[in-house]
C-alpha positions as CSV (number, residue, x, y, z in Angstrom):
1,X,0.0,0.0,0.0
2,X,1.8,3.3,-1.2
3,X,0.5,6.8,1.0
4,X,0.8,9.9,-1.2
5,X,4.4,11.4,-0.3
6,X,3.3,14.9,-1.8
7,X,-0.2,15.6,-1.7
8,X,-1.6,18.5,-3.8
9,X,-2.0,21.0,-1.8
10,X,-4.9,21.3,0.6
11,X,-7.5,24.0,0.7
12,X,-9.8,24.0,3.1
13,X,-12.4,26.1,4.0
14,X,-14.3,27.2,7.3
15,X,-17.0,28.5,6.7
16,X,-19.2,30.9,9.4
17,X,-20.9,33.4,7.0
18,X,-24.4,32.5,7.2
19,X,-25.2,33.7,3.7
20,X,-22.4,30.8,2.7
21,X,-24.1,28.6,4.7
22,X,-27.3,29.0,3.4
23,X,-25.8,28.7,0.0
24,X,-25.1,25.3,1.1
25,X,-28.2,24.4,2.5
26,X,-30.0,23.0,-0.6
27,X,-30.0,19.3,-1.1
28,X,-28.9,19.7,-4.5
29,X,-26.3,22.0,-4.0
30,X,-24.7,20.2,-1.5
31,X,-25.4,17.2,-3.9
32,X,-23.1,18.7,-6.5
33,X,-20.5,20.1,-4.2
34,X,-19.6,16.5,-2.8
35,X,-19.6,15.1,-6.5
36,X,-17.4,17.6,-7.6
37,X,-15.0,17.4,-4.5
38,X,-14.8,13.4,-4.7
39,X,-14.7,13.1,-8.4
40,X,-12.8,16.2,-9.6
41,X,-13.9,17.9,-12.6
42,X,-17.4,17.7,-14.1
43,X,-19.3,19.0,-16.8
44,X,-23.3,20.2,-16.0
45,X,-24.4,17.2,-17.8
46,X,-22.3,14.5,-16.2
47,X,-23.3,16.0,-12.4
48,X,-26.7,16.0,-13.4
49,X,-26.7,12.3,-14.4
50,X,-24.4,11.4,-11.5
51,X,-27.4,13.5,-9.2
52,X,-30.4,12.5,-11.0
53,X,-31.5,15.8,-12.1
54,X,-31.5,17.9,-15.4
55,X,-28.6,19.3,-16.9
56,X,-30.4,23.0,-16.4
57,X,-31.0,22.7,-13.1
58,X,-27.7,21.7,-12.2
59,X,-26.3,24.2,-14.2
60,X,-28.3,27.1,-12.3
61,X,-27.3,25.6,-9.0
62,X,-23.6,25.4,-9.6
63,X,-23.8,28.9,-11.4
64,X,-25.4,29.5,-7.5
65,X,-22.4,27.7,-6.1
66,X,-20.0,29.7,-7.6
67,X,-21.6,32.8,-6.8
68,X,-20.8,31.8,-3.1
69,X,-16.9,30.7,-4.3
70,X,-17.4,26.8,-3.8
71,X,-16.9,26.1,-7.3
72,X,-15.7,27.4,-10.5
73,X,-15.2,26.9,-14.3
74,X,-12.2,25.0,-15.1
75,X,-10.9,25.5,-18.5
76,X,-10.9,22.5,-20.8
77,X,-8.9,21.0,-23.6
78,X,-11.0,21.5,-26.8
79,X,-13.2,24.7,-25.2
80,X,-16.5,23.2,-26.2
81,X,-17.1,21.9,-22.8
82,X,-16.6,24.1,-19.8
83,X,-16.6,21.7,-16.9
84,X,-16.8,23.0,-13.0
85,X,-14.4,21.9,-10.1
86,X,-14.4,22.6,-6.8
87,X,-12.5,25.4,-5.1
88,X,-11.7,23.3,-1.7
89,X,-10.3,20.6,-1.1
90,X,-12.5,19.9,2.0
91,X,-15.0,22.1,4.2
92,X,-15.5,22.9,7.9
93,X,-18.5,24.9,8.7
94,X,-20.5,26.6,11.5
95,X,-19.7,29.4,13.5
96,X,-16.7,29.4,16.0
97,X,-18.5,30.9,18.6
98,X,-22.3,30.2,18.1
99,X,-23.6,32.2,20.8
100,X,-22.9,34.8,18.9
101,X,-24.2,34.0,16.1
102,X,-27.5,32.1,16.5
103,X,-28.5,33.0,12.5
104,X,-25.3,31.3,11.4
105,X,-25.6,28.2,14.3
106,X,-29.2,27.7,12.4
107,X,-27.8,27.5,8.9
108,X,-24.7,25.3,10.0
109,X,-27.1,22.8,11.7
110,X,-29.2,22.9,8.8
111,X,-26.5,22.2,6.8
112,X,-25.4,18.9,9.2
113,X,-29.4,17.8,9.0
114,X,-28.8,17.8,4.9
115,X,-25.2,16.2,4.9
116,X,-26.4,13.5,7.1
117,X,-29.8,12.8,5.4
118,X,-27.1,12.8,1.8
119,X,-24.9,10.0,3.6
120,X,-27.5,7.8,4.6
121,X,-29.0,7.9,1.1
122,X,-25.5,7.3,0.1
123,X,-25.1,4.1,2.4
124,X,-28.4,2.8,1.5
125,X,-27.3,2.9,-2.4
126,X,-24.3,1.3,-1.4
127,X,-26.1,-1.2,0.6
128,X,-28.5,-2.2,-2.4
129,X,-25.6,-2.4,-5.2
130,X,-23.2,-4.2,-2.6
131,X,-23.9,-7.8,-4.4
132,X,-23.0,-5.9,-7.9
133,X,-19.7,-5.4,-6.3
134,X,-16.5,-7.6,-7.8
135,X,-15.8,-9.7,-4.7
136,X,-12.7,-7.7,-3.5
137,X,-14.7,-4.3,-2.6
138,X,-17.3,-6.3,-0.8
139,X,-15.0,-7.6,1.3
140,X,-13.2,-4.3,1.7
141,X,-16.5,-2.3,2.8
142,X,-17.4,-1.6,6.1
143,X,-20.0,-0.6,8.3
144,X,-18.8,-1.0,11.9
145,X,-20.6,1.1,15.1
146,X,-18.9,1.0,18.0
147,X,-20.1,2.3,21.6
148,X,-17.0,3.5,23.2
149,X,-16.3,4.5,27.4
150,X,-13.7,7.5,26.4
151,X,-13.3,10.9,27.6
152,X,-13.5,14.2,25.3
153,X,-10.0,14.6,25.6
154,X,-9.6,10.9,24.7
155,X,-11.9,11.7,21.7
156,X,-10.3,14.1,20.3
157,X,-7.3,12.6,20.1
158,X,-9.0,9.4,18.5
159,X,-10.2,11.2,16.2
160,X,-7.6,13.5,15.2
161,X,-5.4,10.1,14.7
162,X,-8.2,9.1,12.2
163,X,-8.0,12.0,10.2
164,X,-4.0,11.9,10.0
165,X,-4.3,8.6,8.4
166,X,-7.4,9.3,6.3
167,X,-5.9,12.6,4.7
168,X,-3.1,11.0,2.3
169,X,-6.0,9.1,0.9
170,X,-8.4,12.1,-0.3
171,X,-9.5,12.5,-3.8
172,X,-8.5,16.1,-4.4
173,X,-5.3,16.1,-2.7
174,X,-3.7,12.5,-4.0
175,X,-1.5,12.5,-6.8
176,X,0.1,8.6,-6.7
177,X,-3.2,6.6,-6.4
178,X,-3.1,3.8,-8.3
179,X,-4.7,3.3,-11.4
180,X,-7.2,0.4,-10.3
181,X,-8.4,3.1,-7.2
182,X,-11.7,3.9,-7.0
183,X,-13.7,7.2,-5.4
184,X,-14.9,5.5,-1.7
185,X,-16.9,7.2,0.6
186,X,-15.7,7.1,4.2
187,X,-17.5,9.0,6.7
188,X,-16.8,9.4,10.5
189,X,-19.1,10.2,13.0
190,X,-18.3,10.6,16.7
191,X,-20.2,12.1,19.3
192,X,-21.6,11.6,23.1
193,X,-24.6,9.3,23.1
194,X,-27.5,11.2,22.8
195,X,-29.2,9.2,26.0
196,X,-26.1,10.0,27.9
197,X,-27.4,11.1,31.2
């Protein structure tokens, strides 16, 4: 297994401006954004075949997109086709200090609710084409829950490790994967139980 030695460089972006936010907070838009960020550059037509929509209204949404500076036109060989990348390599979002900012705490939350219903969708897709799968990639997936007795500190640290080792790997950013690599979706969720006394 070979980890990328020098990653394109990494841009992402915190987001707190609630008008940014609520740029986001569209299923569709959010739809494309994630397309573009884990398969790189795409034309109208191939997101809105990739999103099950129409070309049109992918192309007004992304036109919305880059109004907000999450995407933009990348030029293109033969300049028939204009396709759109993202501008980030990754996103963080909400407010760093919500109470003062309750508008932008509403739009960031909004914008988890969205992400998370966009995952499980993803999952379940997954989950119904997982016996279409050659036999290597069904063995590979994984969906693992685990209740863990941990402090915040402890936590953080956890989950800090998993990002160091999950960053070499990310679409935008790798430059040596190999040629029989494939886009995967990984997604990590960590939290207190919500019935936590």
């Amino acid at each position: 297994m070979s980890f990328a030695s020098s990653p394109r460089d990494e841009r992402r972006r915190q987001i707190t401006d609630r008008r940014e936010l609520r740029a986001l907070a569209h299923p569709l838009r959010l739809a494309l954004l994630d397309h573009l960020m884990s398969f790189g550059e795409q034309t109208a037509a191939r997101c809105a075949e990739a999103v099950g929509s129409t070309t049109s209204n992918c192309s007004y949404h992304l036109r919305a997109l880059a109004r907000a500076g999450f995407v933009e036109r990348a030029s293109s060989a033969d300049g028939r086709e204009r396709p759109w990348r993202a501008t980030s390599t990754g996103l963080a979002y909400g407010p760093v200090d919500m109470e003062r900012s309750p508008a932008a705490a509403g739009a960031a939350l909004l914008l988890d609710e969205l992400s998370l219903a966009r995952a499980e969708e993803l999952t379940r897709q997954a989950r119904r084409r997982h016996d279409e799968q050659p036999a290597e990639w069904r063995a590979a997936e994984a969906y693992h829950d685990y209740g863990l007795d941990i402090t915040a500190a402890e936590l953080a640290e956890l989950a800090a490790q998993i990002d160091r080792l999950v960053r070499p790997f990310i679409t935008m950013t790798r430059q040596d994967a190999p040629e029989e690599a494939e886009v995967v979706l990984l997604r990590l969720l960590a939290f207190r139980h919500p019935q936590s006394p």
